[in-house]
ZALUM-316554 format. One line per field, with one value per residue: residue number from 1; residue in one letter; x, y, z of N, C-alpha, C in turn. Coordinates in Angstrom, 2 decimals. Example, Ala and Ser with C-alpha at 12.3 -4.5 7.8 and 13.67 -1.06 7.14 Angstrom:
% ZALUM-316554
nr = (1 2)
rest = (A S)
n.x = (13.19 12.85)
n.y = (-5.69 -2.25)
n.z = (7.80 7.08)
ca.x = (12.30 13.67)
ca.y = (-4.50 -1.06)
ca.z = (7.80 7.14)
c.x = (13.20 12.90)
c.y = (-3.30 0.03)
c.z = (7.80 7.87)
***
This chain:
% ZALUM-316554
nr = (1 2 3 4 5 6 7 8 9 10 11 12 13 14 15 16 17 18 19 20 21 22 23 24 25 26 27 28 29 30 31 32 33 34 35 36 37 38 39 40 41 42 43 44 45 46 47 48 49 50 51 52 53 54 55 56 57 58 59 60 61 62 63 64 65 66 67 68 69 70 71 72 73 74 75 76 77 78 79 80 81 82 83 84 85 86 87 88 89 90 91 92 93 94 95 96 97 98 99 100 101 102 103 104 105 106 107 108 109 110 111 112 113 114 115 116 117 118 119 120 121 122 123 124 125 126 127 128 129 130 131 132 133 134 135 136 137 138 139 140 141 142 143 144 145 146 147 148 149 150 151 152 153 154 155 156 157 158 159 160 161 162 163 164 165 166 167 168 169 170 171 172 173 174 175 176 177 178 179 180 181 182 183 184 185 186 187 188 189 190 191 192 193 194 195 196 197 198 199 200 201 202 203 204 205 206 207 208 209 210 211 212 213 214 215 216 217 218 219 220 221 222 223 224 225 226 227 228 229 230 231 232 233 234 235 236 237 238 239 240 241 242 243 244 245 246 247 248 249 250 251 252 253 254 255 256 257 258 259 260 261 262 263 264 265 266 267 268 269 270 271 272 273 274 275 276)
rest = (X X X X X X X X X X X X X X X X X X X X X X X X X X X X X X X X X X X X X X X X X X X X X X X X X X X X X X X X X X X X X X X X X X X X X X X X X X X X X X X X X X X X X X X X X X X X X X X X X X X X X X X X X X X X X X X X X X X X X X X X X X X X X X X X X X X X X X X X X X X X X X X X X X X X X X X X X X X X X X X X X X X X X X X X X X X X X X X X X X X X X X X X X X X X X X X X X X X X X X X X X X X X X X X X X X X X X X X X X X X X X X X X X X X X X X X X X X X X X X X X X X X X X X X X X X X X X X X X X X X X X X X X X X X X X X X X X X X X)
n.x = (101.35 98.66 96.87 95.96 94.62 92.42 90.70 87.60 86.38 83.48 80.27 79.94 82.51 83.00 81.34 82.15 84.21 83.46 83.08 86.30 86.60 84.77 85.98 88.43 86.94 85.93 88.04 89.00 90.54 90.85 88.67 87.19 84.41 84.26 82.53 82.26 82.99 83.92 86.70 87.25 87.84 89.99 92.14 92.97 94.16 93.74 92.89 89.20 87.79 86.95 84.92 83.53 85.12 87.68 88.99 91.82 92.49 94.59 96.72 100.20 103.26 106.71 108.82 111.32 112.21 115.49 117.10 115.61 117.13 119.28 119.61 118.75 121.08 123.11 122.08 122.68 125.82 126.53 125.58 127.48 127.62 129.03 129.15 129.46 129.89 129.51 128.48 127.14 128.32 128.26 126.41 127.47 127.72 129.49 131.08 130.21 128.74 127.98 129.49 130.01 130.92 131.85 132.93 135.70 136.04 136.08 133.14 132.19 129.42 127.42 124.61 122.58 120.74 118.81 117.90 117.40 115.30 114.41 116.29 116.78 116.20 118.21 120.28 118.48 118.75 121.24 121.17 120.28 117.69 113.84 112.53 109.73 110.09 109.16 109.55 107.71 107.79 107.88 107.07 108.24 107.73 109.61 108.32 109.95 109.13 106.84 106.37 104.54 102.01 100.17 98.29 98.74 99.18 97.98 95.85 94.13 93.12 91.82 94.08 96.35 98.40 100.41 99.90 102.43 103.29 106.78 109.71 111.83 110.25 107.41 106.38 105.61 104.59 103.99 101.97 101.98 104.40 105.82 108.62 111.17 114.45 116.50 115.20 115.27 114.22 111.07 110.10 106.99 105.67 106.71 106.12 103.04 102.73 103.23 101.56 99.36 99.36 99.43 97.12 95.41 96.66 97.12 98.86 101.56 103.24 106.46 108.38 111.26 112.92 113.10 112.86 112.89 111.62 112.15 109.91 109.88 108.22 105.81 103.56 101.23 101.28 101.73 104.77 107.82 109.23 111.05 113.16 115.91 115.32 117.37 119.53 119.69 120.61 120.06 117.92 115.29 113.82 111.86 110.22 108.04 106.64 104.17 104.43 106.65 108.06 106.09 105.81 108.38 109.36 108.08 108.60 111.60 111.13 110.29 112.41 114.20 113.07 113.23 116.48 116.87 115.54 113.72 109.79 107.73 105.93 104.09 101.93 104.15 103.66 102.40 104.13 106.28 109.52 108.98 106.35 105.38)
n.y = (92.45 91.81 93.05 93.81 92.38 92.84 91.07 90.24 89.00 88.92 90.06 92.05 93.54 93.88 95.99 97.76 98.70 100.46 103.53 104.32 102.88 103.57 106.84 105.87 105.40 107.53 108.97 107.95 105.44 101.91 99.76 96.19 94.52 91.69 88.60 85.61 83.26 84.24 85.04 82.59 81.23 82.83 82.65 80.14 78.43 79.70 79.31 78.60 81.06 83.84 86.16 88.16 90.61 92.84 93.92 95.46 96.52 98.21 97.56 96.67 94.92 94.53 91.87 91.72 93.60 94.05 93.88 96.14 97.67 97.12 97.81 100.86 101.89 100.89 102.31 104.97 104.77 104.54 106.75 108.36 109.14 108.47 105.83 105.46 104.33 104.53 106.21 109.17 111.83 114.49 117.55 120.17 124.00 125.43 128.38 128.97 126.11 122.55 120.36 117.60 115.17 112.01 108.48 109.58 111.33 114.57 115.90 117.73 119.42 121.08 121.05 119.06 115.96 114.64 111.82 109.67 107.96 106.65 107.02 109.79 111.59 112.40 113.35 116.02 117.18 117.66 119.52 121.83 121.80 121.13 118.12 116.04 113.54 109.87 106.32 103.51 100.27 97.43 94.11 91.11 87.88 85.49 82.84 80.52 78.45 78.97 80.87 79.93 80.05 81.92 84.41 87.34 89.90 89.37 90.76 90.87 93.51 92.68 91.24 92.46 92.30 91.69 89.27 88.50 87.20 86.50 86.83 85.58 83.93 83.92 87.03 87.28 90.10 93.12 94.56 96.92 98.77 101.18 101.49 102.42 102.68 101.57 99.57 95.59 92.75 91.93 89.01 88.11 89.38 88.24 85.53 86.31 87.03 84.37 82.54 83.70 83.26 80.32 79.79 81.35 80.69 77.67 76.15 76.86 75.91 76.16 79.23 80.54 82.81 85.90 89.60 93.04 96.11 99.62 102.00 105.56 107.81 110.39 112.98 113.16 111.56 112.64 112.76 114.46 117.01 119.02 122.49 122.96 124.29 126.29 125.51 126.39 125.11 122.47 119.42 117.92 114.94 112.42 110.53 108.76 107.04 104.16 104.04 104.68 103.05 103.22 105.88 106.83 107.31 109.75 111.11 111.88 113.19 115.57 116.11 116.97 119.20 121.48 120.84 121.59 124.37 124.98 125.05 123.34 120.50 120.15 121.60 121.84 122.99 121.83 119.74 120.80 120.90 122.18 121.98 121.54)
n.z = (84.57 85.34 87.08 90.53 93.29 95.60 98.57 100.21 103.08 103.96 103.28 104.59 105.54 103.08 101.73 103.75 102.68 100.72 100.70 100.13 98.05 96.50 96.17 94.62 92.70 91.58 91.05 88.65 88.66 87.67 88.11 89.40 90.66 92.20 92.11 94.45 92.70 90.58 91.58 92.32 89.94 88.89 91.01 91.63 94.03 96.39 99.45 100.05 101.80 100.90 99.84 98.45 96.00 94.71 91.98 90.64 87.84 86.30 87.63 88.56 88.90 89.65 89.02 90.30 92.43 92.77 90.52 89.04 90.61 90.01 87.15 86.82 88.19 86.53 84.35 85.72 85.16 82.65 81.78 82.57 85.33 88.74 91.25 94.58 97.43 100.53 103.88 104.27 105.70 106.12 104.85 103.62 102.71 100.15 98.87 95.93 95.84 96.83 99.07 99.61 102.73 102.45 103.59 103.98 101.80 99.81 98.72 95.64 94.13 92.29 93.13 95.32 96.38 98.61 99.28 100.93 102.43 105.29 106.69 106.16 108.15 110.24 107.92 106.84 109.54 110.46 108.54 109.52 109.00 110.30 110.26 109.82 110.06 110.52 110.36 109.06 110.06 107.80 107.41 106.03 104.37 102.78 100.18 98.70 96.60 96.27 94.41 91.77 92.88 92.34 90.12 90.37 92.22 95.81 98.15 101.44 103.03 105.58 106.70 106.12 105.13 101.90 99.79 97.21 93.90 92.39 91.03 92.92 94.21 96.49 97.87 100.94 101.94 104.66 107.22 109.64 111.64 114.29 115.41 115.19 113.54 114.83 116.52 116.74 114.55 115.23 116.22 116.52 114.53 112.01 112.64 112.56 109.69 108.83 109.59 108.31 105.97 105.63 106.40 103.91 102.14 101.65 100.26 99.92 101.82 103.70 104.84 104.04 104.35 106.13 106.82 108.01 106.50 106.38 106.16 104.95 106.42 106.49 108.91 107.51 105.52 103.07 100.27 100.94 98.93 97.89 98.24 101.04 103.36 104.49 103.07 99.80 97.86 97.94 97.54 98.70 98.95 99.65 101.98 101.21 102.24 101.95 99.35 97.59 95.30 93.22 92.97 92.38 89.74 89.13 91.31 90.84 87.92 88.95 90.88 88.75 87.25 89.56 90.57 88.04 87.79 87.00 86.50 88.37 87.52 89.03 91.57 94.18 96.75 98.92 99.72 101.01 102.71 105.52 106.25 108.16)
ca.x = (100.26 97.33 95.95 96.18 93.03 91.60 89.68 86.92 85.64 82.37 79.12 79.99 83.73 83.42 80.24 82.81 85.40 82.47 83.36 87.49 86.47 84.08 86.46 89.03 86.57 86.14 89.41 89.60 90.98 89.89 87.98 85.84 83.92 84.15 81.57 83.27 83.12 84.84 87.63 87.48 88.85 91.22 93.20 91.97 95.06 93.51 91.38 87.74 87.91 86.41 82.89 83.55 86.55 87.85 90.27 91.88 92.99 96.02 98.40 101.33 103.57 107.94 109.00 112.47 113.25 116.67 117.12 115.38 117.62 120.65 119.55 118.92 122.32 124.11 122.29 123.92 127.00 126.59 125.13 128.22 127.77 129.96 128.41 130.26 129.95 130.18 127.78 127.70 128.61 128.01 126.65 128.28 128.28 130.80 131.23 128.94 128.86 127.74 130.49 129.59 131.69 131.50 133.90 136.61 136.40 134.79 132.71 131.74 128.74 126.23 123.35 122.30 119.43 119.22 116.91 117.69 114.50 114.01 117.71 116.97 116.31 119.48 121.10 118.19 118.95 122.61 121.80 119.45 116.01 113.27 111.32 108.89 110.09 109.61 109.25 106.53 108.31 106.76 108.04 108.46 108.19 109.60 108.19 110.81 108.66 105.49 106.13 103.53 100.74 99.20 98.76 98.96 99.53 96.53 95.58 93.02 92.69 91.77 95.46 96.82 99.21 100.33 100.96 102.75 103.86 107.76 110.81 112.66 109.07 105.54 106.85 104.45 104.66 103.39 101.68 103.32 105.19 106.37 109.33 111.82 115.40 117.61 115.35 115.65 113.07 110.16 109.78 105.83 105.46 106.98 104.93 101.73 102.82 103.63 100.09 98.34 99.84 99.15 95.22 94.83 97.00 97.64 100.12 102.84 104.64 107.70 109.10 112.44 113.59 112.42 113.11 111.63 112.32 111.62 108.94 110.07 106.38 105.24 102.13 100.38 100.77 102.34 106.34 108.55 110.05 111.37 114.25 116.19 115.53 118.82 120.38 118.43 121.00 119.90 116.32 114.97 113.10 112.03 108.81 106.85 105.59 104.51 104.20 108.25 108.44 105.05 105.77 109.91 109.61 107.31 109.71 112.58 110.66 110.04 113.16 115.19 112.91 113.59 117.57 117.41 115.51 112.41 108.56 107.30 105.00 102.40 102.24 104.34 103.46 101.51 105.04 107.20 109.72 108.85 105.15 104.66)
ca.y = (93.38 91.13 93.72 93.62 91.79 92.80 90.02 90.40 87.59 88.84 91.27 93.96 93.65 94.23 96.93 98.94 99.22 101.35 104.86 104.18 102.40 105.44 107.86 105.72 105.60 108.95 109.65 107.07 103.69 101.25 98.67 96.01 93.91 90.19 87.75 84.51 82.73 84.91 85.21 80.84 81.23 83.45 82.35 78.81 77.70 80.34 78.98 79.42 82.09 85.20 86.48 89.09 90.90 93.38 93.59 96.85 96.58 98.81 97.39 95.97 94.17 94.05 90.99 91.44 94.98 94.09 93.55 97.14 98.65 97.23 98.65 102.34 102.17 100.78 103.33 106.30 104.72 104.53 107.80 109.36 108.88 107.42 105.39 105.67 103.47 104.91 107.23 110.77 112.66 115.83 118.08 121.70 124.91 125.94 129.55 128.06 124.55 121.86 119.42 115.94 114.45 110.64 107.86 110.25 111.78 115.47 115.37 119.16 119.42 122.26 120.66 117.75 116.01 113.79 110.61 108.76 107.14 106.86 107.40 111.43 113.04 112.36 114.46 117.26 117.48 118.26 121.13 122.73 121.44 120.20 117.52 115.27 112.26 108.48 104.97 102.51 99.17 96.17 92.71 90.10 86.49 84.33 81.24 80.06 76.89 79.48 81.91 80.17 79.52 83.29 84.94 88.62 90.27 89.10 91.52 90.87 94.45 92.28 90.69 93.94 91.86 91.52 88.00 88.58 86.64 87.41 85.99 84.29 83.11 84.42 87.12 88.16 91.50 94.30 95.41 98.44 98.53 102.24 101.45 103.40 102.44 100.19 97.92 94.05 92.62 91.76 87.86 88.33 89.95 87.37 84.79 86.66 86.57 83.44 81.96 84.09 82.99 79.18 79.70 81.79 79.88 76.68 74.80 77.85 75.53 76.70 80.58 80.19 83.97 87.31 90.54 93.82 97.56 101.15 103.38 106.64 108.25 111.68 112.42 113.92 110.35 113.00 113.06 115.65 117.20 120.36 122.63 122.81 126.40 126.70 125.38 125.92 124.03 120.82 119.19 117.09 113.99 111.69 110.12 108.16 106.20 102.75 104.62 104.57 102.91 104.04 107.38 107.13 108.16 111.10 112.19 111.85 113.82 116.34 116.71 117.23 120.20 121.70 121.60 123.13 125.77 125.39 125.22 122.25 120.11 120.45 122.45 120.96 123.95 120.77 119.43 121.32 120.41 122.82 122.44 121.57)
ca.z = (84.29 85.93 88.10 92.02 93.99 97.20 99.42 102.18 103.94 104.75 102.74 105.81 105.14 101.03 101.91 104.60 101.98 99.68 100.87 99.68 96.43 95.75 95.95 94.11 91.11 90.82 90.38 87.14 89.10 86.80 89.53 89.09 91.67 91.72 93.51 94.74 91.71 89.88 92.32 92.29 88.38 88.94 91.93 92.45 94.72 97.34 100.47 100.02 102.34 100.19 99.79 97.50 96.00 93.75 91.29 90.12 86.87 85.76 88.86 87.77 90.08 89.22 89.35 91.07 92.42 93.04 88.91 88.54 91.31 89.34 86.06 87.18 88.72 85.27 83.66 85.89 84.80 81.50 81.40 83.03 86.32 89.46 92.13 95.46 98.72 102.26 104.15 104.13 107.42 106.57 103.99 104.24 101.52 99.87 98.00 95.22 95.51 98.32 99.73 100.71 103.03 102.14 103.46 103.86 100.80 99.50 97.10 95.67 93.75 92.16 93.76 96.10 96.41 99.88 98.59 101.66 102.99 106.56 107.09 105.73 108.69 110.19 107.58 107.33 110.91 109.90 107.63 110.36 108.92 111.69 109.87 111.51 109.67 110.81 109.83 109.89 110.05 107.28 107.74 104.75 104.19 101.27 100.30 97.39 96.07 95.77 93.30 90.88 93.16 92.19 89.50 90.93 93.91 96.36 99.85 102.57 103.95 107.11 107.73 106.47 104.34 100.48 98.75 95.73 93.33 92.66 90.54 93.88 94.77 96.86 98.96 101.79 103.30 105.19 108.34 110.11 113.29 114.60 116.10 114.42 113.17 115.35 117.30 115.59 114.02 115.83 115.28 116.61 113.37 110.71 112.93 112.27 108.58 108.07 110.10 107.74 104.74 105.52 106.25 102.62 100.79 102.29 99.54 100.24 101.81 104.58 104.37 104.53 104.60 106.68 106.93 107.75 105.63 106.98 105.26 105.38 106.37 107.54 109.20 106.59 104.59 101.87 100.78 100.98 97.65 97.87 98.82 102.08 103.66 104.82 101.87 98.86 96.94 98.54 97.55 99.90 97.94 100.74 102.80 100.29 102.90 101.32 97.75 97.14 93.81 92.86 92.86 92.16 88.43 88.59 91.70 89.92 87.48 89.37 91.47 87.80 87.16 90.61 90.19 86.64 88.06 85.87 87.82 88.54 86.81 89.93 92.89 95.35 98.25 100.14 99.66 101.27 104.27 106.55 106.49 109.67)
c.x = (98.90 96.41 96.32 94.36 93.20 90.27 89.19 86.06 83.98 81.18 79.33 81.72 83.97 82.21 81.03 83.67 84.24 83.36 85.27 87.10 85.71 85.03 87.72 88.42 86.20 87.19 89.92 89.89 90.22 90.03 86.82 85.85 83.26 83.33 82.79 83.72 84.11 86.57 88.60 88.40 89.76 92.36 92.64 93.17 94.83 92.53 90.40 87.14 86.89 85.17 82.90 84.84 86.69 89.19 90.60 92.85 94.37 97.04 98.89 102.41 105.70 108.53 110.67 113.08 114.48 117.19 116.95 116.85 119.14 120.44 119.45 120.25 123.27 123.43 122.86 125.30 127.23 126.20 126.15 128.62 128.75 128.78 129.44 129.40 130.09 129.00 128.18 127.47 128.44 127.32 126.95 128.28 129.35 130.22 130.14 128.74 128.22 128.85 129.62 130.75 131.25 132.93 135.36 137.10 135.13 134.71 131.73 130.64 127.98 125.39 123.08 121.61 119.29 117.72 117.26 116.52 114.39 115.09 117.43 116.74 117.74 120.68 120.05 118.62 120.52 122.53 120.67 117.96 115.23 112.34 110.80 109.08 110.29 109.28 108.35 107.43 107.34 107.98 107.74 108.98 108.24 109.22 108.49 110.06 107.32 105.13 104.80 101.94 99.44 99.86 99.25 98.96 97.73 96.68 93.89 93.24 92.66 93.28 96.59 98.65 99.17 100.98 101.40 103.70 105.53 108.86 111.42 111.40 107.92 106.88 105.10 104.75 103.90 103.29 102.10 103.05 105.63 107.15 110.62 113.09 116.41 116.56 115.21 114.44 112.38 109.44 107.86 105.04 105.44 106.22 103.55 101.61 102.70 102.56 99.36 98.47 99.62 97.74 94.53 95.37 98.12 98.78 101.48 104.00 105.23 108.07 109.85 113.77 112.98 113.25 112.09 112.71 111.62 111.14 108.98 108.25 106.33 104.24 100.78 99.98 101.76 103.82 106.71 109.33 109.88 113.00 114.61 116.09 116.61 119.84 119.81 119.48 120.76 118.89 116.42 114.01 112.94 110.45 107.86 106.51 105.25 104.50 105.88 108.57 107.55 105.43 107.49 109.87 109.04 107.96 110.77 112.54 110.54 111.11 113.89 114.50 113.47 115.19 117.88 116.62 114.18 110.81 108.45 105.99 103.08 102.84 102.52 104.64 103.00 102.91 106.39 108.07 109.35 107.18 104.07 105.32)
c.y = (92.73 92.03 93.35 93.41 92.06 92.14 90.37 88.88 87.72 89.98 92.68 94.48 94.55 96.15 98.38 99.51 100.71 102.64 105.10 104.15 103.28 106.26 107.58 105.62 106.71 110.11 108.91 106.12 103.40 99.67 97.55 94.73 92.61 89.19 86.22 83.65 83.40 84.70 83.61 80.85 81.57 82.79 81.22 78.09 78.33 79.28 79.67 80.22 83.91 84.58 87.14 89.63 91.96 93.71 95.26 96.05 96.93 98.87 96.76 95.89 94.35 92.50 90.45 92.60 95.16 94.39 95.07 98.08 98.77 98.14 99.91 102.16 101.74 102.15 105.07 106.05 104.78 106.25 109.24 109.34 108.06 107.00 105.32 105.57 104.69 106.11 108.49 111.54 113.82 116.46 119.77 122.69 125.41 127.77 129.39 126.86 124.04 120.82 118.52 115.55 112.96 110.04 108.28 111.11 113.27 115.35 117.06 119.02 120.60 122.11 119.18 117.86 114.80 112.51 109.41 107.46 107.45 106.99 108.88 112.14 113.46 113.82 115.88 117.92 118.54 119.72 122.37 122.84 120.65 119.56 116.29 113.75 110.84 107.45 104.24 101.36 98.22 95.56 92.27 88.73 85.88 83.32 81.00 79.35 78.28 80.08 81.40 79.87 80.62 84.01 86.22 88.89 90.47 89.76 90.83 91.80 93.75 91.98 91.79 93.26 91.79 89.67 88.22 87.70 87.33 86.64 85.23 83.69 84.06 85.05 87.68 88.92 92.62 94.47 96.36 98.60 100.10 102.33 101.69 102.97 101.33 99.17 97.08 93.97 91.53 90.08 87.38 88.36 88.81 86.01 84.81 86.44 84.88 82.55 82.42 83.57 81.32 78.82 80.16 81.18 78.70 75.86 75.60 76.76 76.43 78.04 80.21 81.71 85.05 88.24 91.60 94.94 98.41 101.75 104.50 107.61 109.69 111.38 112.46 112.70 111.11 112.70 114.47 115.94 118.50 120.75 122.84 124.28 126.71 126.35 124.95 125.25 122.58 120.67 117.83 116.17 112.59 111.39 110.20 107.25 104.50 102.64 104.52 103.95 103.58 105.10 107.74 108.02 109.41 112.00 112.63 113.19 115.34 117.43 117.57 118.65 121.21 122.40 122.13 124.57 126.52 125.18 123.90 121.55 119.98 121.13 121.43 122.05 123.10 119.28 119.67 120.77 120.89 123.19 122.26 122.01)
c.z = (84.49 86.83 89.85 92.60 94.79 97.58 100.26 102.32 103.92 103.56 103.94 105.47 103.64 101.14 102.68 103.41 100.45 99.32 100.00 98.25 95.78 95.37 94.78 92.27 90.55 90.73 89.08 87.65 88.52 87.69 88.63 90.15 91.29 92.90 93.27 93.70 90.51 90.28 92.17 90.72 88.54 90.09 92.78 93.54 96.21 98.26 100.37 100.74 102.77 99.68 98.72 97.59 94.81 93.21 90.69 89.12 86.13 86.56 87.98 89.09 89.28 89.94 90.36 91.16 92.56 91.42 88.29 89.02 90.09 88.03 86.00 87.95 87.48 84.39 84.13 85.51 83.62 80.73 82.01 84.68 87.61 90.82 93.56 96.62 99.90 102.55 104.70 105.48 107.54 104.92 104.29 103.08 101.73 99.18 97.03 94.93 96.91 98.13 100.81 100.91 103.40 102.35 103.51 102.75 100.72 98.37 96.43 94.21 93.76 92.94 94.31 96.33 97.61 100.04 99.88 102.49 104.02 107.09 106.80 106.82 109.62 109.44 107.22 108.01 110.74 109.54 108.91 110.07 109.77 110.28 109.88 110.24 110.25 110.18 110.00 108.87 109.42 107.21 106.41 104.52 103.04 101.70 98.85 96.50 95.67 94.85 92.27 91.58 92.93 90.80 89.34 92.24 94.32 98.15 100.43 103.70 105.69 107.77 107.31 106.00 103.10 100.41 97.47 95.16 92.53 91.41 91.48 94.37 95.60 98.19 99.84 102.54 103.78 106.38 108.36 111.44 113.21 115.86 115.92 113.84 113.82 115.98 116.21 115.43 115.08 115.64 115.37 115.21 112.58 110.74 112.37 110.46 108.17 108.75 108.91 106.23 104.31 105.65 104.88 102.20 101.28 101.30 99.40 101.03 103.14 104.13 105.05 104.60 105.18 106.84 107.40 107.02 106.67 105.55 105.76 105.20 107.29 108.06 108.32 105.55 103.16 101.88 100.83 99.56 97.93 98.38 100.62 102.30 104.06 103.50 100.81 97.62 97.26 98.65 98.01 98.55 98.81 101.52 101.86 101.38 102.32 99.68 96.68 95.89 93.17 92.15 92.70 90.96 88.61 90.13 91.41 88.74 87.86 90.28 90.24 87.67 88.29 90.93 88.81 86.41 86.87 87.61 87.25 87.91 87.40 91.31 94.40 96.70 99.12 100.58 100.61 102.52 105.15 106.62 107.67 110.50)
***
């Protein structure tokens, strides 16, 4: 709960970002704007780099989403729930029910909700929904030995990367690549990371793991939560874009109202799948 810092190099750099940071303070973000010295206290293991910087306050960072993922998955089990392997090939109505076919098995259900990520349009596609979903590809470098060299997650808008401090150590990720689902990873990319990561914070040390993920992203930047027009037993809950944990609980939230058939806690008409 340290807050999340953003770095600019330059008085035109910190001055461009105005018009954003305006609008983010008059929606309540609680901001505040740090001259270099400031910045020097806080994250003295950084290269002297930064001109100015600002810190938003009420971020908060998890320290090992793998740890969370497991715990929302013990608690569907504990709460009743089965968890079940293998991807789903079809979804199909029944009389009153939907049938997933998973792994060779059906699986008949009141209501389905298709939370897939950048894998969802795939099965939209299936039920006869067009929707303009793709990926913007971010890469990710560990550096094991780094985890304590920060105390929060540190951006420079300019390299259009995150350093964050992590439980397996400093991961660094981001950019975005739009190159959609199968090609490999782009080693250009993890390069550009891992240059940028030794000029801001030179005692990082070797990254000794990469990867990249898919961000399921519309164009609109919004997600999708709503029902399927062809099969309004099936809510779509999908294209958070780089917002995906962010915004998990209060979709979650939102889908549960949805299948019990209550209104929604905000108007999700700017929501919808079929709004373009």
């Amino acid at each position: 709960h340290d807050g999340c810092l953003y770095l600019y190099k330059s008085e035109a750099q910190f001055r461009a970002a105005d018009a954003e940071n305006g609008l983010r303070e008059r929606h309540g973000v609680a901001m505040e704007r740090l001259d270099r010295a400031d910045i020097q206290g806080m994250e003295p293991n950084l290269a002297p780099l930064y001109h100015k910087g600002v810190l938003f306050r009420d971020a908060y960072v998890f320290s090992s989403p793998r740890q969370l993922a497991f715990a929302l998955a013990e608690a569907v089990i504990s709460g009743g729930g089965e968890i079940v392997r293998g991807e789903v090939s079809a979804i199909e109505p029944r009389d009153n029910s939907i049938c997933l076919r998973v792994a060779g098995r059906q699986i008949l259900a009141d209501h389905a909700v298709v939370a897939a990520g950048a894998h969802s349009r795939k099965l939209t596609a299936s039920i006869g929904d067009r929707v303009l979903l793709d990926t913007e590809r971010g890469y990710h470098v560990l550096f094991p030995q780094a985890g304590n060299l920060l105390s929060r997650p540190v951006c420079y808008p300019e390299h259009g990367f995150y350093m964050v401090p992590m439980a397996d150590g400093l991961r660094a990720a981001g950019t975005v690549e739009l190159g959609g689902l199968a090609a490999p990873l782009n080693p250009k990319r993890t390069a550009m990371i891992r240059d940028g990561v030794k000029m801001l914070l030179p005692p990082a040390g070797r990254g000794s793991d990469e990867w990249l993920g898919f961000r399921p992203s519309m164009p609109d930047s919004l997600p999708v939560i709503g029902s399927s027009r062809h099969l309004p037993r099936v809510t779509y809950a999908f294209g958070h874009g780089h917002l995906g944990l962010t915004l998990s609980a209060l979709t979650g939230y939102l889908v549960s109202q949805l299948v019990a058939g209550q209104p929604p806690a905000v108007d999700l008409a700017p929501l919808r799948p079929d709004r373009f």
